[in-house]
N, C-alpha and C positions, 0 to 999 in steps of 0.2 A: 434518645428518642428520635426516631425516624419522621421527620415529615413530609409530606405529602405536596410539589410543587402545585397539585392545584389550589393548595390551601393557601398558599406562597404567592396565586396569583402570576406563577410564572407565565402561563402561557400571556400576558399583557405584557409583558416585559420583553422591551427591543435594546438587546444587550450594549448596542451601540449608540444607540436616540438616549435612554434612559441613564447613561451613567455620568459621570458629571467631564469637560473639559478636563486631558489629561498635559502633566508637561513632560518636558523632553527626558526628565530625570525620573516621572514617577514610574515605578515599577508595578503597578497593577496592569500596565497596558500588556507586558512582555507576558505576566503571569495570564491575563486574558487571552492571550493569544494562542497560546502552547494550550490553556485548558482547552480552546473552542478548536485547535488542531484534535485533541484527543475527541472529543464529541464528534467532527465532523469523519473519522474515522470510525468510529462505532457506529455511526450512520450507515457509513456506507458500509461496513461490516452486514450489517442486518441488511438495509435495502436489495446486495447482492442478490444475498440468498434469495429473499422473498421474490423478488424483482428478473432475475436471471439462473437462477436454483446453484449458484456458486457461490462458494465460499471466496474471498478477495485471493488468496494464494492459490487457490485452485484456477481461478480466472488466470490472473498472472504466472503461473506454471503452463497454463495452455497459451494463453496468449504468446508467452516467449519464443516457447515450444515451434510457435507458427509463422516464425518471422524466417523472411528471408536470411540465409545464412547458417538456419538452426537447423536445416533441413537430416545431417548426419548428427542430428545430436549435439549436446554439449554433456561436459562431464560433471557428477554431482557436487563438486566444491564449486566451480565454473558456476553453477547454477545458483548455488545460496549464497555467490556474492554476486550477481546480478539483479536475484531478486532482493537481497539484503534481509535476509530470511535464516532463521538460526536452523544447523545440522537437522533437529530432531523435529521440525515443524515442520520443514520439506519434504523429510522420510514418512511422516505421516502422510502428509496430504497426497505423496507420489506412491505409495501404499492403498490407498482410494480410487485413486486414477487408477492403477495399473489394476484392481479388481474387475474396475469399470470397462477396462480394454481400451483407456483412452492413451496410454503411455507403458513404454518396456523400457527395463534395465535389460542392456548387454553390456557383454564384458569389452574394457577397453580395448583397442588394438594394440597399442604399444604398454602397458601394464594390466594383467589379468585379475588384479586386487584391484582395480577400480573399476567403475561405472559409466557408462553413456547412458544419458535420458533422453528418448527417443519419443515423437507423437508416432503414433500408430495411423494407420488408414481412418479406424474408427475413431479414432481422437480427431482425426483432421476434419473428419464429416461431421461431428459432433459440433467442433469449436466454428466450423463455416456455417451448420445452421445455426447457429447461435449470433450472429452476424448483423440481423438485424433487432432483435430485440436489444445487443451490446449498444448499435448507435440510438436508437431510441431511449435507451437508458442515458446514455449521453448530454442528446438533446435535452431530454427532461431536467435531469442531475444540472444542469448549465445553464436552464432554462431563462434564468433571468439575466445575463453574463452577454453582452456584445460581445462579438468574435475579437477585436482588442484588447477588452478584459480577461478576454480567457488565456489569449496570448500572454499578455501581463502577468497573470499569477501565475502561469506555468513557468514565465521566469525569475519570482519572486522566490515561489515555489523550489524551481533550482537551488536559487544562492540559497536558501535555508538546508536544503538539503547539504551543498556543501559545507557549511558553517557547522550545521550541525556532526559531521563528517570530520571535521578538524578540530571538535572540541574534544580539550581536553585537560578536564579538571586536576585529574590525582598531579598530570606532569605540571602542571600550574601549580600546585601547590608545593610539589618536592623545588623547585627553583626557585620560588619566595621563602623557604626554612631558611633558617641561618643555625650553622651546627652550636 
């Protein structure tokens, strides 16, 4: 039986104020954590769109696309491990763009079975008027966040990402078996 957070009262509930003193060993904190990472992702999933008419991978595929450096392209594996974005989710999204005229596949120079993803002129003018509503979403998006706190969890943010990046359960668990 489904219910209903407003029946739950959720919107009163300050996930943080409202839970009880945690200690160093209790394991609800870690599990809150990683849940309100997943929520704050789906946030900004929806918000994108609504907010900037992009989808996050799409943002991020042009975003990338725009950085100094990228200017000849980078190559399609080059790209889904930059964005950290699986084969089939990239090809979709760079399948939309390339409809849109915002990005082209050509063919590599030095291998002809592979891919450069290039922004197009219309890609570059698209993602520069896009420019100020991205920092205004920013602002907002951070809105409550001193410029140290933002600093802060951008490198909190890091080390999680790294950690997360070196985890690795199955090989943990093959070097604790005993045959």
């Amino acid at each position: 039986m489904l219910v209903s957070l407003d029946r739950l009262g959720a919107d009163s509930i300050d996930p943080v104020k409202d839970m009880p003193m945690a200690s160093e060993d209790d394991k609800s904190v870690e599990n809150r954590l990683f849940f309100r990472l997943f929520q704050v992702s789906n946030i900004l999933q929806k918000q994108t769109i609504s907010e900037v008419g992009l989808t996050t991978v799409q943002w991020a595929v042009l975003g990338a696309l725009s950085r100094k450096g990228f200017e000849e392209g980078i190559s399609f594996n080059a790209l889904t491990e930059y964005l950290v974005v699986s084969r089939q989710s990239l090809d979709g999204v760079l399948k939309r763009l390339e409809r849109d005229a915002h990005v082209e596949r050509i063919a590599h120079p030095d291998d002809k079975r592979a891919r450069i993803i290039l922004l197009t002129s219309q890609g570059r003018a698209f993602w520069e008027s896009l420019q100020p509503r991205i920092h205004e979403f920013y602002r907002d998006g951070l809105g409550s966040f001193s410029f140290d706190e933002t600093v802060s969890l951008l490198h909190y943010l890091n080390k999680l990402q790294h950690d997360l990046e070196n985890t690795a359960l199955n090989a943990k668990e093959e070097t604790t078996e005993t045959p």
